[in-house]
C-alpha positions in Angstrom: 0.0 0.0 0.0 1.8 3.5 -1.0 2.4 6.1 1.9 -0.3 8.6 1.0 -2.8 5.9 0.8 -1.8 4.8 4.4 -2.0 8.2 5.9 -5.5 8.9 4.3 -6.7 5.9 5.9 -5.0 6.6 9.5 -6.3 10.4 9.1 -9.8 9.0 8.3 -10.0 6.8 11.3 -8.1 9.5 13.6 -11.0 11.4 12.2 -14.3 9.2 13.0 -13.0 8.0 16.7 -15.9 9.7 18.1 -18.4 8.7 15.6 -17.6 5.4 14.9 -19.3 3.4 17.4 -22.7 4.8 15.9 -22.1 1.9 13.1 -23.0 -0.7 15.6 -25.7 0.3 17.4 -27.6 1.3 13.9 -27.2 5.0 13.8 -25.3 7.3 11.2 -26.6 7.8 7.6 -25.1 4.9 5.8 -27.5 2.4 8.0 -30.7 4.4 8.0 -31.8 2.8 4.9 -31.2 -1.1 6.3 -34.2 -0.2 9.2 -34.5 -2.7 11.8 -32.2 -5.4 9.8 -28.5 -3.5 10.8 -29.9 -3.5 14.6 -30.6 -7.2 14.0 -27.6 -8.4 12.9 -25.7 -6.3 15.6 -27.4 -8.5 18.4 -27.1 -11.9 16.6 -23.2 -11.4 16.2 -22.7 -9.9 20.2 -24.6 -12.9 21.1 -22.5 -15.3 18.9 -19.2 -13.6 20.3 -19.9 -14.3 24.3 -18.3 -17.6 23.7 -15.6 -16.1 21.1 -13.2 -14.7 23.5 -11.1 -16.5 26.2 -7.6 -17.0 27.1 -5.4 -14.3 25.6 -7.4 -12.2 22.6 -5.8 -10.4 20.6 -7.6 -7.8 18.8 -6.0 -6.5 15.8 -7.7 -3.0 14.4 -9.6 -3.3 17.4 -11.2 0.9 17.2 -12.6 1.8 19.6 -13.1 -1.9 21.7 -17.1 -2.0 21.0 -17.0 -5.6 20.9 -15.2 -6.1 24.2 -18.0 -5.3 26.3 -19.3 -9.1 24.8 -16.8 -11.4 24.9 -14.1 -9.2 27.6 -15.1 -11.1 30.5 -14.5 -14.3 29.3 -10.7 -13.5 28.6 -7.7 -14.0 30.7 -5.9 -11.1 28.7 -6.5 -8.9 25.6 -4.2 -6.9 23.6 -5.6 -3.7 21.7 -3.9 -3.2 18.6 -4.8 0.1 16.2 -3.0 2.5 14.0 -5.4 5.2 15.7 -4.4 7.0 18.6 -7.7 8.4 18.6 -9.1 4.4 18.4 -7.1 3.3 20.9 -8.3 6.2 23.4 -11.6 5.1 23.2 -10.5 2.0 23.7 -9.0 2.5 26.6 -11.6 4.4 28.1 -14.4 1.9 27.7 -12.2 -1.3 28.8 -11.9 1.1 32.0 -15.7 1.4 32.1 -16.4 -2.0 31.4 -14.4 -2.8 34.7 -12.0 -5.5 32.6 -8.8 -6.3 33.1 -6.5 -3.8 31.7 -5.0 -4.5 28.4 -2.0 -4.4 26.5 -2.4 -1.4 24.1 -0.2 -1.2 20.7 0.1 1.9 18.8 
């Protein structure tokens, strides 16, 4: 991938830290037109991943750690990995909330 591909992206996702959970609880313009469907989906895949995580998890590109909140109990450690400071903030932040062990961040 060329530089000023790479730096769009990281820009973009620097950008949408405090946005980007909206995708998955079903807000934001680019789900409106899926209606209850999106919201669906979102609660059939956080019930599947209860039983995903245990042990050491890795998560690689892991945002803003949405999806910890479903499977973060079950582990024995995670690692946070992102390109995004901005990601990995919120990350941080809601690990803290969620009362979960503390991870292993990677910038």
């Amino acid at each position: 991938m060329n530089t000023g591909v790479q730096k769009d992206m990281l820009t973009y996702f620097e950008e949408r830290a405090e946005e980007y959970d909206e995708f998955f609880t079903g807000k934001g313009p680019a789900i409106q037109h899926y209606g209850g469907m999106y919201v669906k989906d979102i609660a059939q895949i956080a019930d599947d991943i209860v039983a995903f995580g245990g042990g050491h998890l890795i998560g690689i590109g892991c945002g803003t750690a949405y999806w910890a909140q479903h499977y973060g109990a079950g582990c024995e450690q995670i690692t946070c990995l992102d390109q995004s400071a901005n990601m990995l903030s919120k990350a941080r932040a809601r690990i803290t909330e969620l009362g979960l062990k503390e991870p292993d961040f990677i910038h």
